[in-house]
GUDOTI-682082 format. One line per 4 residues: number of its first residue (from 1); their letters; for each residue y, x, z of C-alpha. Coordinates in nm, 4 decimals, decimal comma, always signed. Each point is the difference from the previous one (the first is absolute). Example, Ala and Ser with C-alpha at 12.3 -4.5 7.8 and 13.67 -1.06 7.14 Angstrom:
BEGIN
1 = AS = -0,4500/+1,2300/+0,7800  +0,3440/+0,1370/-0,0660 .
***
This chain:
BEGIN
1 = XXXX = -3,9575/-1,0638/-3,0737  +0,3269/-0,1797/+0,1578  +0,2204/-0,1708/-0,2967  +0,3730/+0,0235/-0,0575 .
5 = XXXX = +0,2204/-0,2007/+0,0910  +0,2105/+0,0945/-0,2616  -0,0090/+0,0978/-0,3346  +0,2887/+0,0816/-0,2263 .
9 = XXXX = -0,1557/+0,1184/-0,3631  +0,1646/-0,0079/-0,3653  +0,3353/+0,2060/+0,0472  +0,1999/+0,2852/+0,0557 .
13 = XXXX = -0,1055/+0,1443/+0,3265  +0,2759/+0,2968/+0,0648  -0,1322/+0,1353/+0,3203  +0,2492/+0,2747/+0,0876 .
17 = XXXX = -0,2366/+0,2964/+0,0764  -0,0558/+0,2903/-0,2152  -0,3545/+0,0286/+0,0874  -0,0566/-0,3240/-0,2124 .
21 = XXXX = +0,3465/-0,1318/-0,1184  -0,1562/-0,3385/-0,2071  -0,2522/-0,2518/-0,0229  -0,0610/-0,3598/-0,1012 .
25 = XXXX = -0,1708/-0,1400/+0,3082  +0,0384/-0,0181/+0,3430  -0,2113/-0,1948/+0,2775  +0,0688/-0,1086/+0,3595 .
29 = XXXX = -0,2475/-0,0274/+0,3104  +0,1246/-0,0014/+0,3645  +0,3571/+0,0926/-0,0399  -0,1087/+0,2963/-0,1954 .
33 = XXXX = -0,0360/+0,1057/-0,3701  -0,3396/+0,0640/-0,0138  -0,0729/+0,0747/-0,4301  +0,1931/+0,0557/-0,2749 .
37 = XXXX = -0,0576/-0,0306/-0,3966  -0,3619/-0,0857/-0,1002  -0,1531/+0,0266/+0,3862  +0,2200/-0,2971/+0,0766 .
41 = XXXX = -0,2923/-0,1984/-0,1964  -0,2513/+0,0694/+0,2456  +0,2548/-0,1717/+0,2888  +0,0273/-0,3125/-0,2047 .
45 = XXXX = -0,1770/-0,2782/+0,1975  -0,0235/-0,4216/-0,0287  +0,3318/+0,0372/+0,2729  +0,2040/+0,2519/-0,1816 .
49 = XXXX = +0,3702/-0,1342/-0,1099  -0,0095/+0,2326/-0,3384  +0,3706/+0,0356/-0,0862  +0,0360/+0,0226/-0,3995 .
53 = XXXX = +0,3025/+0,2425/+0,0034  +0,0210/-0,0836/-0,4029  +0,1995/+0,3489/-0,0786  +0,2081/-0,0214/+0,3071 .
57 = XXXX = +0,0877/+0,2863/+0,1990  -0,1720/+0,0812/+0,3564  +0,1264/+0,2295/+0,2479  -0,0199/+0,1388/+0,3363 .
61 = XXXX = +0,2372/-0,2682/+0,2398  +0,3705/+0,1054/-0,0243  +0,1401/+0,2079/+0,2888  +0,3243/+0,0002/+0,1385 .
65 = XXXX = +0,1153/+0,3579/+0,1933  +0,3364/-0,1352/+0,1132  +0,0585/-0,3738/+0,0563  +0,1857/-0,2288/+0,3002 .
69 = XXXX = -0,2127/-0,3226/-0,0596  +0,1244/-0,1618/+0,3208  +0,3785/+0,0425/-0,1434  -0,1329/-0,1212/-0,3197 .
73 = XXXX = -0,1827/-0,3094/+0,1622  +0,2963/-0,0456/+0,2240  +0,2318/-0,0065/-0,3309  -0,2046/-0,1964/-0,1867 .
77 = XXXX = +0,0457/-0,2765/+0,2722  +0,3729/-0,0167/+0,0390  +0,2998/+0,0350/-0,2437  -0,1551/+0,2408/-0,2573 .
81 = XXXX = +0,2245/+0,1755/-0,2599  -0,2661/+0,1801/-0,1805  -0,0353/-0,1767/-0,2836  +0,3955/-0,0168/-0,0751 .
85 = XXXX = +0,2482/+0,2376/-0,1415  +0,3430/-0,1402/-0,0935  +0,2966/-0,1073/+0,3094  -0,1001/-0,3215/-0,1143 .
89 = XXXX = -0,3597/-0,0439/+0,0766  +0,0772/+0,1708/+0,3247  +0,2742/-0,2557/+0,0769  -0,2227/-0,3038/-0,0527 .
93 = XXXX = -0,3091/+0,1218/+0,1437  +0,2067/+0,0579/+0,3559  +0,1829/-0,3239/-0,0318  -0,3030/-0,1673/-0,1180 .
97 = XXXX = -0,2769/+0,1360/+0,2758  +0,2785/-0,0433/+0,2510  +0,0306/-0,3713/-0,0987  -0,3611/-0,0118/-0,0012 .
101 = XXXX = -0,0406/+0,1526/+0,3667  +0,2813/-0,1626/+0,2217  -0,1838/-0,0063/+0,3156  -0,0400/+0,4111/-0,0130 .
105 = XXXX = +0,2468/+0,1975/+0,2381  +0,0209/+0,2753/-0,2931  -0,0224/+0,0160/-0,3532  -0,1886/+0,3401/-0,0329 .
109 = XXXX = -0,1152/+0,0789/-0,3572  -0,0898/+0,3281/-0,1827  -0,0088/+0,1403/-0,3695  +0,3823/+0,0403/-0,1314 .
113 = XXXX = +0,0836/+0,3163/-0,2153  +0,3366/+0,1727/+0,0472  +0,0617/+0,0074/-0,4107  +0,0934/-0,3400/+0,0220 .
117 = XXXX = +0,3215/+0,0693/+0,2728  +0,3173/+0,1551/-0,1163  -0,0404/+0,3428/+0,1319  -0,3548/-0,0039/+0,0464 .
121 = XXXX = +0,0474/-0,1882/+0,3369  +0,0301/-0,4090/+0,1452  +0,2543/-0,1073/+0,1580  -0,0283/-0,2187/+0,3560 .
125 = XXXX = +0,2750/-0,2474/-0,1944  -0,2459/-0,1601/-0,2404  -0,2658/-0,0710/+0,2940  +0,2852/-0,1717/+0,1778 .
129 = XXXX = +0,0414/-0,2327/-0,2799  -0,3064/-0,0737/-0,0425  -0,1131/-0,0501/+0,3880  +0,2835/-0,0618/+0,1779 .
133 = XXXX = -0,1876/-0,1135/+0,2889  -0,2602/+0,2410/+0,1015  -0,0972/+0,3400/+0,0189  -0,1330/+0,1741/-0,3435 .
137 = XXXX = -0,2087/+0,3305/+0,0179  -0,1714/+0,0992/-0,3758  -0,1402/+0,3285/-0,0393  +0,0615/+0,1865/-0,3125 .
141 = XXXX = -0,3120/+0,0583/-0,1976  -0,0456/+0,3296/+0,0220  +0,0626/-0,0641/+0,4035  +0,2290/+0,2899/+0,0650 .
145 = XXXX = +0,2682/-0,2838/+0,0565  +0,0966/-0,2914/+0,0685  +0,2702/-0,3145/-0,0685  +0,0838/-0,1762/+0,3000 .
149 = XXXX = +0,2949/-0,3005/-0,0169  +0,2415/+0,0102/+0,2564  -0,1781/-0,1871/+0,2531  -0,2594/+0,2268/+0,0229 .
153 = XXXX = +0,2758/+0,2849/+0,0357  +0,1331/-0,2058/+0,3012  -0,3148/-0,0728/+0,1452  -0,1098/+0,3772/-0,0074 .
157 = XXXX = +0,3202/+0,1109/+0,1702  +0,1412/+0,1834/-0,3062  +0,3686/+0,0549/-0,0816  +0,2008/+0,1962/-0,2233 .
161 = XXXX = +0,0274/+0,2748/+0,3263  -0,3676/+0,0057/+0,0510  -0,1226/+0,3505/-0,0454  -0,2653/+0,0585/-0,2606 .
165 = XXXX = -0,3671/+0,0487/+0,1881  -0,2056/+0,3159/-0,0469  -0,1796/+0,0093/-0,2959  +0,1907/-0,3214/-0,1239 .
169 = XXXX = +0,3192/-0,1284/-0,1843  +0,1958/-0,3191/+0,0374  +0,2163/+0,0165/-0,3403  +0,3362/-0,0611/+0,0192 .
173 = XXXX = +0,2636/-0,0994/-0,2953  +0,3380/+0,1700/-0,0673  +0,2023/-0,1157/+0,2976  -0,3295/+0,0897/+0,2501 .
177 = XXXX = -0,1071/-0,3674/+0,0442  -0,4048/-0,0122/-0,0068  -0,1465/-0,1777/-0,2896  -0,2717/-0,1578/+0,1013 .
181 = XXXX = -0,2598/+0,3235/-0,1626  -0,1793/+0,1794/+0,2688  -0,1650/+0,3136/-0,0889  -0,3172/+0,1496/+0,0498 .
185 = XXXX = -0,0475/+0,0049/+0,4118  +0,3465/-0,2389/+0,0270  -0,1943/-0,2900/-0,0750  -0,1588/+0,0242/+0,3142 .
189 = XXXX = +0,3366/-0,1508/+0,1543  -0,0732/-0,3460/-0,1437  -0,4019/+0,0396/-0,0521  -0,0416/+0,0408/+0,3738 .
193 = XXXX = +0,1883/-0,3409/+0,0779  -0,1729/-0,1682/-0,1641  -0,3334/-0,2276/+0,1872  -0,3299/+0,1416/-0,1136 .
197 = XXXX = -0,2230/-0,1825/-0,2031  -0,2324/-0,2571/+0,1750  -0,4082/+0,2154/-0,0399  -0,0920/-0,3595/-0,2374 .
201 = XXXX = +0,2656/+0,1295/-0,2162  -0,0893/+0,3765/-0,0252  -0,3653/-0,1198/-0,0600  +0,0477/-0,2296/-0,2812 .
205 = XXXX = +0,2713/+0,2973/-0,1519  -0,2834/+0,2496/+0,0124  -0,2557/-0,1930/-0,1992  +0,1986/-0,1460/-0,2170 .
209 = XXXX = +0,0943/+0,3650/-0,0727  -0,3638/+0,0572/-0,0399  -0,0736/-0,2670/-0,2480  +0,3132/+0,1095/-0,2057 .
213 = XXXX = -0,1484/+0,3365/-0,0162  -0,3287/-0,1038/-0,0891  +0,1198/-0,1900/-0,2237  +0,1339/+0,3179/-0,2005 .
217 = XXXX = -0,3622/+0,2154/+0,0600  +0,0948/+0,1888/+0,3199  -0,2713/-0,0044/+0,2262  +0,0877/+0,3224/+0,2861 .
221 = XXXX = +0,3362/+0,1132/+0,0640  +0,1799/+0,2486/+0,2509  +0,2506/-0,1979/+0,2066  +0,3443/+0,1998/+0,0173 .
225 = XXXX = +0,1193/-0,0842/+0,2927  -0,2390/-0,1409/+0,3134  +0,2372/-0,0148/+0,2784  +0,3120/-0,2052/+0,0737 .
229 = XXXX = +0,2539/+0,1300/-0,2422  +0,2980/-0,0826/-0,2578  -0,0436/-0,3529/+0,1116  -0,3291/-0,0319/+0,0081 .
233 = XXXX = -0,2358/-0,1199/+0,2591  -0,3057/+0,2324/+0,1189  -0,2885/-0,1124/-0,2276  -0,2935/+0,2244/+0,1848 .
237 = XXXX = -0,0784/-0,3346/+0,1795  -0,0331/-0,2049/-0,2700  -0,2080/+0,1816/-0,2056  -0,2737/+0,0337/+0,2811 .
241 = XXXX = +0,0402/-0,3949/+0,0775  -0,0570/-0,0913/-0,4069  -0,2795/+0,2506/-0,0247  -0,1870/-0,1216/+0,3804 .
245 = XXXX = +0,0181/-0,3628/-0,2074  -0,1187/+0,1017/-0,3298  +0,3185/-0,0349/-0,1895  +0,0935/+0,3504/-0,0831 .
249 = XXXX = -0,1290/+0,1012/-0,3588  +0,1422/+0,2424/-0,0722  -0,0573/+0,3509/+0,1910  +0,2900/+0,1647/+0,1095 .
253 = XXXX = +0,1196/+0,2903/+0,1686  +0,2990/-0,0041/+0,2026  +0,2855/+0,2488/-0,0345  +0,1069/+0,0035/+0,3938 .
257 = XXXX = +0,3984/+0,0133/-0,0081  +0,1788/+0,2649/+0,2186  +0,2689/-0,0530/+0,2098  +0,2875/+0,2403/-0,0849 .
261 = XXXX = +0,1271/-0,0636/+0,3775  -0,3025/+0,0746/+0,1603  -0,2379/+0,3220/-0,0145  -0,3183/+0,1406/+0,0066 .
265 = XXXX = -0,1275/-0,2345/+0,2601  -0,0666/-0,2887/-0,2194  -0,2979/+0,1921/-0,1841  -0,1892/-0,0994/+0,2999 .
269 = XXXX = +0,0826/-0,4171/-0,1166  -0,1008/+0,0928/-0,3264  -0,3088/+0,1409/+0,1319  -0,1181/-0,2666/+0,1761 .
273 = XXXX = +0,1345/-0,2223/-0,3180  -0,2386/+0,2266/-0,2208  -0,2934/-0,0922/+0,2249  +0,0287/-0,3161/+0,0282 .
277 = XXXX = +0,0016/-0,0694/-0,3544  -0,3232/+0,0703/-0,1680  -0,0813/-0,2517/-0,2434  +0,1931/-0,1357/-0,2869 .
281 = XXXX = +0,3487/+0,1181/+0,1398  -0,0209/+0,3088/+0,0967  +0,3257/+0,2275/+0,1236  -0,0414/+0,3530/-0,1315 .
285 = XXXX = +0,3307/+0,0886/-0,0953  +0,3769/+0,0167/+0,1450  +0,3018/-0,0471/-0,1817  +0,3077/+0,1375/+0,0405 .
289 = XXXX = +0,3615/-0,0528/-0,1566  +0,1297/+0,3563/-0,1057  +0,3030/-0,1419/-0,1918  +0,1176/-0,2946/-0,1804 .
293 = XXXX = +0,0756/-0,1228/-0,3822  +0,2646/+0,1948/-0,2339  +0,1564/-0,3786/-0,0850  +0,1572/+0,0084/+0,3083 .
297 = XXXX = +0,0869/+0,3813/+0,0614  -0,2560/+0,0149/+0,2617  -0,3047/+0,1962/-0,1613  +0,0231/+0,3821/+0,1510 .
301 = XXXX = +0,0787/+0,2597/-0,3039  +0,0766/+0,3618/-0,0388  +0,2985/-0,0727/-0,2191  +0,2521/-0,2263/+0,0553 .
305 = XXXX = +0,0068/-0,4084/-0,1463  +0,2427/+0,0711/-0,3388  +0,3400/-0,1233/+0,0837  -0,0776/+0,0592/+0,3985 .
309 = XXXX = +0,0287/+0,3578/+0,0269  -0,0078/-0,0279/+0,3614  -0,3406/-0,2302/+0,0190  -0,3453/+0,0709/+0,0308 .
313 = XXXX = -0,1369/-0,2847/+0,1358  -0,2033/+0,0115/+0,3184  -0,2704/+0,1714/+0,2099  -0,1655/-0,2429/+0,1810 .
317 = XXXX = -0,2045/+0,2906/+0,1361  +0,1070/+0,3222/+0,0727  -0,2175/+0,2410/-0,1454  -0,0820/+0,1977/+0,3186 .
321 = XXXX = -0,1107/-0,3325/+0,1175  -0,1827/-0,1269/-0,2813  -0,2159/+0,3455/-0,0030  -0,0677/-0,0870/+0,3346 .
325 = XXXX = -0,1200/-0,3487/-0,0419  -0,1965/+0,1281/-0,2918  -0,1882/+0,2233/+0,1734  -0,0989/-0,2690/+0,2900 .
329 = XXXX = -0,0697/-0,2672/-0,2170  -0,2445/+0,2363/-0,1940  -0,1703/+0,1228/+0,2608  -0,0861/-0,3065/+0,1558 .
333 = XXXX = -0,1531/-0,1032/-0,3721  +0,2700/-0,2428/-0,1061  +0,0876/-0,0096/-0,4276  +0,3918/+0,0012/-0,0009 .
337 = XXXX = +0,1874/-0,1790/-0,2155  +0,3807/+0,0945/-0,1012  +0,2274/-0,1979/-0,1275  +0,1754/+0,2907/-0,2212 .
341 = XXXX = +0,2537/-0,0986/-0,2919  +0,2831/+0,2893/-0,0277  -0,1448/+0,3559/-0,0347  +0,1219/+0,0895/+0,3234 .
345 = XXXX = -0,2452/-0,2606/+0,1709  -0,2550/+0,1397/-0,2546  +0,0640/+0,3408/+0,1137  -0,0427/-0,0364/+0,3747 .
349 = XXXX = -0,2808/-0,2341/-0,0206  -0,1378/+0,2797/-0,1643  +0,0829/+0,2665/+0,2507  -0,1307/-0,2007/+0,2660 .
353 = XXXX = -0,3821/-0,0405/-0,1928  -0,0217/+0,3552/-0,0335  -0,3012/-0,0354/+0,3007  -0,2235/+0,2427/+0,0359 .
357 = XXXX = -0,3512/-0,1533/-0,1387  -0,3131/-0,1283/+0,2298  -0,3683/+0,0404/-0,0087  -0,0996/-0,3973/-0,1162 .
361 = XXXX = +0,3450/-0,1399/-0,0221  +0,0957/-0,1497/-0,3275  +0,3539/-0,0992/+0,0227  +0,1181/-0,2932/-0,2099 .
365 = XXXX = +0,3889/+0,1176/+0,0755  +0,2091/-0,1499/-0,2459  +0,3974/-0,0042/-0,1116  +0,0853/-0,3281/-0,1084 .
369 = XXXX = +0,2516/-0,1204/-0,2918  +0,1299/+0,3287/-0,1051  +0,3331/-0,0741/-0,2345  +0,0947/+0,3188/-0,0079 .
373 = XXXX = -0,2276/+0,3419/+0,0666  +0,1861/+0,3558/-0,0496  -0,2221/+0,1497/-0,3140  -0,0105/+0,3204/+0,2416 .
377 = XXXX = -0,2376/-0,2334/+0,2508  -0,2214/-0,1489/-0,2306  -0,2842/+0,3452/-0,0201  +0,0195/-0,0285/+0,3833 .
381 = XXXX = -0,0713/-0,3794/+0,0443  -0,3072/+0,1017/-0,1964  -0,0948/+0,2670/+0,1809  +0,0589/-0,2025/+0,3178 .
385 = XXXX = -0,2263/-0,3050/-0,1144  +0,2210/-0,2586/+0,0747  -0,0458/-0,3319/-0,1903  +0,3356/-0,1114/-0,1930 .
389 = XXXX = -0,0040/-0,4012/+0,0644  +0,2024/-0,1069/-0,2809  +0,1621/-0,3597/-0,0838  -0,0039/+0,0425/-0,3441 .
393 = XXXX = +0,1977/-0,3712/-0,0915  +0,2985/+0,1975/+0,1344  -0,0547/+0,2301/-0,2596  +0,2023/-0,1262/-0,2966 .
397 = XXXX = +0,4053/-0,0988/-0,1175  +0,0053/-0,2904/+0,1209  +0,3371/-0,1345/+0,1663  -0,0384/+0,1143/+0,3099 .
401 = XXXX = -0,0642/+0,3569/-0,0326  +0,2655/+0,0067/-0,2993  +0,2835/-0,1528/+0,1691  -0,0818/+0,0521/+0,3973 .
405 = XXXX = -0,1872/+0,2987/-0,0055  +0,0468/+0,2810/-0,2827  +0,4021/+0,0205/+0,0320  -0,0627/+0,1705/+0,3166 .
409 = XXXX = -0,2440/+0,2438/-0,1349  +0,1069/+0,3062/-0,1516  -0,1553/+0,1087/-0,3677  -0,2244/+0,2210/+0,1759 .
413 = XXXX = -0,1526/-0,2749/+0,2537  -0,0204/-0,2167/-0,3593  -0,2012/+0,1826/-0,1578  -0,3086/+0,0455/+0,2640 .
417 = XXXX = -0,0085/-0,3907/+0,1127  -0,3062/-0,1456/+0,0900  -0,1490/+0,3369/-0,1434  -0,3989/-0,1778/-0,0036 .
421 = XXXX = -0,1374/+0,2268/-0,2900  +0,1627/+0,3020/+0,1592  -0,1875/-0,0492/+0,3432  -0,3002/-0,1202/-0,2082 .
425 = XXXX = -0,0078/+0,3230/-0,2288  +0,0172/+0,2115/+0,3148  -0,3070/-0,1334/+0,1710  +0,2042/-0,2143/+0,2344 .
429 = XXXX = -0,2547/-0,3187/+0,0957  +0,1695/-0,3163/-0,1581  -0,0007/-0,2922/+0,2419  +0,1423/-0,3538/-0,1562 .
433 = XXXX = +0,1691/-0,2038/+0,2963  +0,2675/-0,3470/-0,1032  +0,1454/-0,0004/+0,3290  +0,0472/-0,3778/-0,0123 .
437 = XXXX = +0,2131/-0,1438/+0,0836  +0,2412/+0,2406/-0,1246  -0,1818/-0,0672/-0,3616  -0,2616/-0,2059/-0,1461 .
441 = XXXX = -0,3805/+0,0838/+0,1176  -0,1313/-0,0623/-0,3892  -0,1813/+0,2926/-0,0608  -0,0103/-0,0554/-0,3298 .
445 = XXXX = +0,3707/+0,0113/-0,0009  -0,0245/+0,3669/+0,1616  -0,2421/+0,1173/-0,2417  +0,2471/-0,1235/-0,2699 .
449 = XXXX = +0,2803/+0,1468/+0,0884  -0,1684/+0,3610/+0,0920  -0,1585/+0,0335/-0,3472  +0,3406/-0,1886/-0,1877 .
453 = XXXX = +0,2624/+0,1345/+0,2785  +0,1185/-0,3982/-0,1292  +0,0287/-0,2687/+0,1675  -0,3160/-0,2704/-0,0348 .
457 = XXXX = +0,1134/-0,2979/-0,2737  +0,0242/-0,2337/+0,3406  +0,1805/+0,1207/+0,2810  +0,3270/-0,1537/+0,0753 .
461 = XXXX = +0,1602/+0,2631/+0,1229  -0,0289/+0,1980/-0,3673  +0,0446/-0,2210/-0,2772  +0,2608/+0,2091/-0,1723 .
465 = XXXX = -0,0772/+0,1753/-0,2793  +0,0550/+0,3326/+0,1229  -0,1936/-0,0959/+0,2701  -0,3332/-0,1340/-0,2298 .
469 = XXXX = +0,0563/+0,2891/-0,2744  +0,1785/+0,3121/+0,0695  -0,2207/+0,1783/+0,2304  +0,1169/+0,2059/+0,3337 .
473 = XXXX = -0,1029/+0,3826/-0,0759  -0,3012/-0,0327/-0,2181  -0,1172/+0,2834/+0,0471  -0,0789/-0,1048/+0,3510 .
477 = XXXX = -0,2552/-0,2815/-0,1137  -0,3591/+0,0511/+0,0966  -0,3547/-0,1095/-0,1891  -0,1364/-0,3353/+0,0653 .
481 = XXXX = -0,2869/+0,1966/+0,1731  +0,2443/+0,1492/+0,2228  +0,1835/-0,3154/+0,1288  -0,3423/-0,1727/+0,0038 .
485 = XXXX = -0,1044/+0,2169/+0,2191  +0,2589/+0,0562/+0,2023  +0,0162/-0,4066/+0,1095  -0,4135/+0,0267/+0,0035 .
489 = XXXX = -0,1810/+0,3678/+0,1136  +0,3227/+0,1664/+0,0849  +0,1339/-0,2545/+0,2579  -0,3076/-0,0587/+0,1416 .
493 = XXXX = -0,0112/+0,3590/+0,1141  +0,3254/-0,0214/+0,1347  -0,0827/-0,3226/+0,1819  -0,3067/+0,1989/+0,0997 .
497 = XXXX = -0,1900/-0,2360/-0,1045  -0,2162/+0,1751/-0,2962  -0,3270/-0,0293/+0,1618  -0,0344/-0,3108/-0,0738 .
501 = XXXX = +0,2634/-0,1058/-0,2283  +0,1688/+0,1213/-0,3098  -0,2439/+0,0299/-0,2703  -0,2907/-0,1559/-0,1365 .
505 = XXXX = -0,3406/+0,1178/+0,1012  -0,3280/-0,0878/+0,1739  +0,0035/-0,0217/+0,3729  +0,4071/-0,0223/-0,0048 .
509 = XXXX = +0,1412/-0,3674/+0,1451  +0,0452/-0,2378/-0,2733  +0,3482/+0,0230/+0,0402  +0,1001/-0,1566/-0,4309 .
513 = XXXX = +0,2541/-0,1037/-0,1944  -0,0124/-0,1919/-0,3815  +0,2660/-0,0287/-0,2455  +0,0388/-0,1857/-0,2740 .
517 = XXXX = +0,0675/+0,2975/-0,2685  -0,1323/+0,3335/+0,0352  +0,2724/+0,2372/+0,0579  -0,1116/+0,2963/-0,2344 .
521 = XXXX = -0,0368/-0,2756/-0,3060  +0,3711/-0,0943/+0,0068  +0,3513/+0,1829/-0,1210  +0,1611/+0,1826/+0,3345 .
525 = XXXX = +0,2803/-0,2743/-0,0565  -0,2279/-0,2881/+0,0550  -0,1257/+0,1682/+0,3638  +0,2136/-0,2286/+0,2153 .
529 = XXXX = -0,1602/-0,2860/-0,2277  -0,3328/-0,0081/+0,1615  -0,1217/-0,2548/+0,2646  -0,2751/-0,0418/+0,2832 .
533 = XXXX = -0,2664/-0,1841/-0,0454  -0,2275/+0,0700/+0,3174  +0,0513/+0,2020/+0,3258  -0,3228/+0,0495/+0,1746 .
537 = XXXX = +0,0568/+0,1846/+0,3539  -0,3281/+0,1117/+0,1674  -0,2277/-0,1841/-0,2521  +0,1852/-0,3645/+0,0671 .
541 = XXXX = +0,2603/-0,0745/-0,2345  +0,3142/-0,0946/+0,1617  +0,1942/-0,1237/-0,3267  -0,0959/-0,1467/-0,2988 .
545 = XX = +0,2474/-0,1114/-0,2767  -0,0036/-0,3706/-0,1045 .
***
């Protein structure tokens, strides 16, 4: 009999599927889990690495259903706001990384939160301070805007006459004069200027994004947005060069990006994109933009924005054209993927999936983010079996949603945001995505907040005490089990990826995560507490915590 490679004995062993939700063992062979509990003895051989959990907590690897690891990479690498929330920090970070990086043509950066600008918005005046000399382009966090300096304004071609683009903004003060914010497709202007990054740098970007997310137990993700879009370069490429050298650990499927401008025809690139990847990365999916965020006025509701009675933010799709892409997409076996935050979004995305149903197709079509979702809708999104990929760390009072975000939502909209428990009670499949990096990729942090509807005791971005203690509609929090699964079983299904991956059992890939603390033996308060020990992706572990 063959031995295991791996044995991992002497703790919690939560393996997400009903069939057999816990043991205490689990042992390795191959790349597979080949025994749990007591059988694992009979693997045990002179070779065996036996793994003494000592009460710790193992899992199935971490999944992320909605992530942009190239942005986050790409971030990572140049000025990076994420960690900051006060003017201050924002004002020496620039100054400091643009000190630090004289030789670059641009000072491009990412992270910064509205809450911290007068108005909810930057102005171009305190980039031109800062960088006098050279163009600045930093994408807001959530990345439905951007602050560009006035170089970068000049560079682009944009005046205070300079229409506003379909589908985009360019904000304007009192007197008309552009500020230096470009909305949601606006940003484009300045983004397209600017000289694409050299392949070295989009390679080291994308695994240093991988190590950062092993690093926090994710071992599969969907990838948002594969295609050249908001700024981003394509990343199909690289993800078939890093897995034809080995260097691709994770397994990921590729949400192919549509092109608003263009039409039907470019199902046949993302056919021949879905057969050429067939390993690792695979491209499954395609995303499309139905709307934007509510921050900025730009997410697509039935009611008007409170104190806007003439705004209701924008279809990016018409709906006769969306039920028409739909329909295409589905029948040439493609999972969609909406980006749907006002109800209005929600409620065409939904039109558009009523398909009629196939002998052996098993759509994975999913609506993705979901801020607000008209009570009337909810049976129906059941009924429809469309997964609701939530970002639960958006899902709590925090600064942000209480001073950029709820004054422009009327009592009604207030009191069905981020409605998880309501989709959940329905029947609605629960899919956990972070969308980094629009927020942090800890899903430990995600599971906090979607049991607590707090904020986790670390994240800069929450460290009032509202934030940390007064919880955003309680009665929207779901179970441990729930959020567990959701980031585990649930998005491996909508990453179609649950053959393999997503639970704990014989014959599935060893695809494992250890923490520290087992999350069922702690308060719901201490969630966002617990820390990674081990990530093991296909039976080699790819971080280990010194």
């Amino acid at each position: 009999m063959p031995h295991a490679e791996l044995i991992l004995a002497g703790g919690a062993v939560h393996t997400m599927d009903p069939a057999r939700p816990a043991t205490d063992a689990v042992a390795v062979a191959g790349g597979r889990i080949v025994a749990l509990g007591d059988d694992t003895a009979a693997w045990r051989g002179p070779r065996t690495e036996v793994v003494d959990l000592a009460g710790r907590a193992l899992l199935p690897g971490f999944q992320d259903a909605h992530v942009h690891p190239l942005a986050g990479g790409l971030q990572m690498l140049s000025c990076d706001l994420t960690g900051a929330h006060s003017l201050a920090e924002y004002r020496a970070l620039i100054a400091g990384y643009a000190r630090a990086h004289p030789s670059e043509p641009w000072v491009q950066g990412a992270g910064w939160y509205g809450d911290v600008f007068d108005g909810g918005f930057p102005h171009r005046a305190l980039l031109d301070d800062l960088v006098p000399d050279r163009p600045v382009f930093l994408v807001s966090h959530d990345a439905h805007g951007a602050w560009a300096n006035s170089r970068a304004l000049e560079i682009a071609g944009i005046t205070d006459d300079t229409p506003n683009p379909d589908g985009g903004i360019i904000a304007r003060d009192a007197s008309g004069a552009a500020t230096g914010m470009l909305i949601e497709l606006a940003a484009d202007l300045v983004s397209s200027r600017i000289p694409a990054p050299e392949p070295a740098h989009l390679r080291t970007a994308m695994l240093t994004a991988q190590t950062y997310l092993h690093s926090l137990g994710v071992t599969a993700w969907q990838d948002a947005a594969v295609g050249e879009c908001l700024g981003i370069p394509d990343s199909y490429e690289l993800y078939l060069a890093l897995e034809s050298e080995g260097l691709l650990t994770a397994t990921v499927t590729g949400a192919l990006w549509w092109q608003r401008e263009e039409d039907l025809e470019q199902l046949e690139l993302f056919k021949d994109r879905r057969a050429r990847a067939r390993g690792r990365f695979r491209a499954t999916a395609v995303k499309i933009m139905l709307d934007g965020v509510c921050e900025n006025l730009t997410a697509a509701m039935t009611r008007p924005y409170r104190g806007h009675p003439h705004e209701h933010g924008m279809t990016l799709i018409e709906p006769a054209a969306l039920a028409r892409i739909a329909a295409a997409a589905d029948a040439a076996g493609f999972d969609l993927h909406l980006h749907a935050v006002g109800d209005k979004a929600v409620k065409d995305a939904l039109d558009a999936l009523d398909l009629p149903a196939r002998d052996g197709w098993d759509p994975r079509h999913q609506l993705a983010h979901l801020d607000l979702v008209d009570p009337a809708d909810v049976a129906r999104f059941a009924a429809l079996g469309a997964i609701a990929n939530i970002q639960p760390l958006w899902a709590r009072q925090d600064p942000v949603l209480v001073e950029t975000k709820l004054p422009y939502l009327d009592e009604e909209y207030q009191r069905v945001h981020f409605a998880f428990e309501t989709l959940r009670r329905a029947g609605v499949p629960l899919a956990i995505g972070s969308d980094w990096p629009v927020s942090s990729p800890d899903p430990l942090w995600g599971i906090h907040t979607a049991v607590n509807r707090t904020a986790p005791p670390a994240d800069p971005h929450a460290r009032d005490d509202r934030s940390q203690h007064d919880p955003l509609l309680p009665g929207e929090a779901i179970t441990l089990g729930a959020a567990l699964a959701a980031y585990t079983s649930g998005a491996a299904r909508a990453n179609r990826l649950d053959d393999l991956r997503g639970t704990v059992g014989v014959g599935m890939a060893a695809d494992l995560v250890v923490l520290d603390t087992d999350p069922y033996a702690v308060p719901a308060p201490d969630l966002g507490r617990i820390g990674v020990e081990r990530t093991i992706a296909g039976g080699v572990t790819v971080f280990t915590r010194g």
